[in-house]
C-alpha positions as CSV (number, residue, x, y, z in Angstrom):
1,X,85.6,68.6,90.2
2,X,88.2,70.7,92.0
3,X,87.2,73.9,94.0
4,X,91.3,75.1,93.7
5,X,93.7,73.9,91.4
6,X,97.6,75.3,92.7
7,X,100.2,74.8,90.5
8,X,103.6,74.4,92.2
9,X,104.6,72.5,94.9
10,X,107.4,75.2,96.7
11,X,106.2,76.0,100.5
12,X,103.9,78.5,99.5
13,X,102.0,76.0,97.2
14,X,102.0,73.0,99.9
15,X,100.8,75.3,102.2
16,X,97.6,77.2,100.1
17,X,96.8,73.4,99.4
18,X,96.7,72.3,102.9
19,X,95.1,75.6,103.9
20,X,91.9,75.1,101.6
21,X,92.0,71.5,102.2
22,X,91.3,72.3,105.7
23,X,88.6,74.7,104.7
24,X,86.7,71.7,103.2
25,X,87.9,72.7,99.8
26,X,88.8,69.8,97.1
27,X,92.2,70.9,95.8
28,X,94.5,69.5,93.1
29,X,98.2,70.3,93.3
30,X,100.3,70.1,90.6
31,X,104.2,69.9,90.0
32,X,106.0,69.4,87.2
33,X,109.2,67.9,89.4
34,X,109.1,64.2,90.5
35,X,109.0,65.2,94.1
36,X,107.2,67.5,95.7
37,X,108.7,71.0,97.6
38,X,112.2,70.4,96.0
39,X,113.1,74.0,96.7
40,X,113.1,73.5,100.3
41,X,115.7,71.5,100.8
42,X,118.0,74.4,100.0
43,X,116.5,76.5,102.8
44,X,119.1,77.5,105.6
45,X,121.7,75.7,104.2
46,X,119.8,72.3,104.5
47,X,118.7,73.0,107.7
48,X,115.1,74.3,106.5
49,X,115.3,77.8,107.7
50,X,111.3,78.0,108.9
51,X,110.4,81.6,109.4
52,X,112.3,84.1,111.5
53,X,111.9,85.6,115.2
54,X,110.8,89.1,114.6
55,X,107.3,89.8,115.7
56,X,105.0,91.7,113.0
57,X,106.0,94.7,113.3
58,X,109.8,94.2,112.9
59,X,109.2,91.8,110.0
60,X,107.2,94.2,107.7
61,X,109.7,97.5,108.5
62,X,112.9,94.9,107.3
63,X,110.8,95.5,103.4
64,X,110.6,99.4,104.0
65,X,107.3,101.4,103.6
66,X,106.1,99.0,101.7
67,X,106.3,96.3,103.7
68,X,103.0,97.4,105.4
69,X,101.7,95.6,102.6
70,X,101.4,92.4,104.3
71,X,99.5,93.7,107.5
72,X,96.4,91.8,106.7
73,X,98.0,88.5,105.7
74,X,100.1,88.7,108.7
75,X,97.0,88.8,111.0
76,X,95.5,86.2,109.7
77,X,98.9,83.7,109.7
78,X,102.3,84.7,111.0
79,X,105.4,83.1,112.3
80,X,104.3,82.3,115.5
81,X,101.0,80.6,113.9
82,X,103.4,78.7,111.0
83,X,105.9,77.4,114.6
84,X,102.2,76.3,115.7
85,X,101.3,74.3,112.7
86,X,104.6,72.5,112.4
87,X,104.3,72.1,116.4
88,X,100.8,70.3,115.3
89,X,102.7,68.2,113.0
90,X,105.1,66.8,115.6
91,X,107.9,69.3,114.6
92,X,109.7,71.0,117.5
93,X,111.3,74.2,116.3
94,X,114.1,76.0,117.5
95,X,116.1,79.4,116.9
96,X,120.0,78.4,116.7
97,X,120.4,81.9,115.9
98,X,117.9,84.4,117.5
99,X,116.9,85.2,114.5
100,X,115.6,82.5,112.5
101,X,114.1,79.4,113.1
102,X,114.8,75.7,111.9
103,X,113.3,72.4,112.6
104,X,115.1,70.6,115.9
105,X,116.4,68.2,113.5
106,X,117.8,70.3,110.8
107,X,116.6,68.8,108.3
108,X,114.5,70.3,105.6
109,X,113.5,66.7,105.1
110,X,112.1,66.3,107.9
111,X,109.6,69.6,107.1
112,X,109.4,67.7,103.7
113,X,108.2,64.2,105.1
114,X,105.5,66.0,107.4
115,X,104.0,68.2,104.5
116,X,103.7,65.2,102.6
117,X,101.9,63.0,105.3
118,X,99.5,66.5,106.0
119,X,98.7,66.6,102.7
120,X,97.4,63.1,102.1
121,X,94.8,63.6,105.6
């Protein structure tokens, strides 16, 4: 018996999965691709554009008065947290722009490979 069933295997999928996992949840995740987080490969132009380098604040006035919506969530996990856990994995990250961050080897493969090794801890 599963306690969470996520369907979709993109970032945000991957990374519910893991979270719950962690939480002591049993979780199923389902795709209906071959390989998983297919998507992200296309991020930053291969690169795997990460997150970006605006603190909180900044982030949620780029979506308008509306982007206050995400206060809560932010708390809880933002971009410096999501650096963290890919820090946790082994995965340096770096800003080659000052504005967004990337894995040090470019690679959304990379981000790929290490989701996939997370998720079978």
């Amino acid at each position: 018996m599963f306690d969470l069933i996520v369907i979709g295997s993109g970032a945000a999928g991957i990374m519910a999965a893991i979270s719950a996992a962690q939480n002591s949840k049993q979780v199923l995740l389902l795709e209906k691709l071959p390989k998983i987080a297919q998507k992200l490969k296309a991020t930053g132009g291969g690169k795997c554009n990460l997150t970006n380098t605006l603190d909180d604040e900044d982030f949620m006035s780029c979506f308008g008065k509306n982007g206050r919506f995400m206060s809560e969530a932010l708390k809880e996990f933002n971009h410096k947290d999501l650096i963290s856990f890919f820090e946790s994995l082994g995965i340096s990250c770096v800003s080659l722009d000052k504005k967004r961050y990337f894995p040090v080897s470019k690679s959304s493969q990379t981000i790929i490979d290490a989701l996939h090794v997370k998720m079978k801890t």
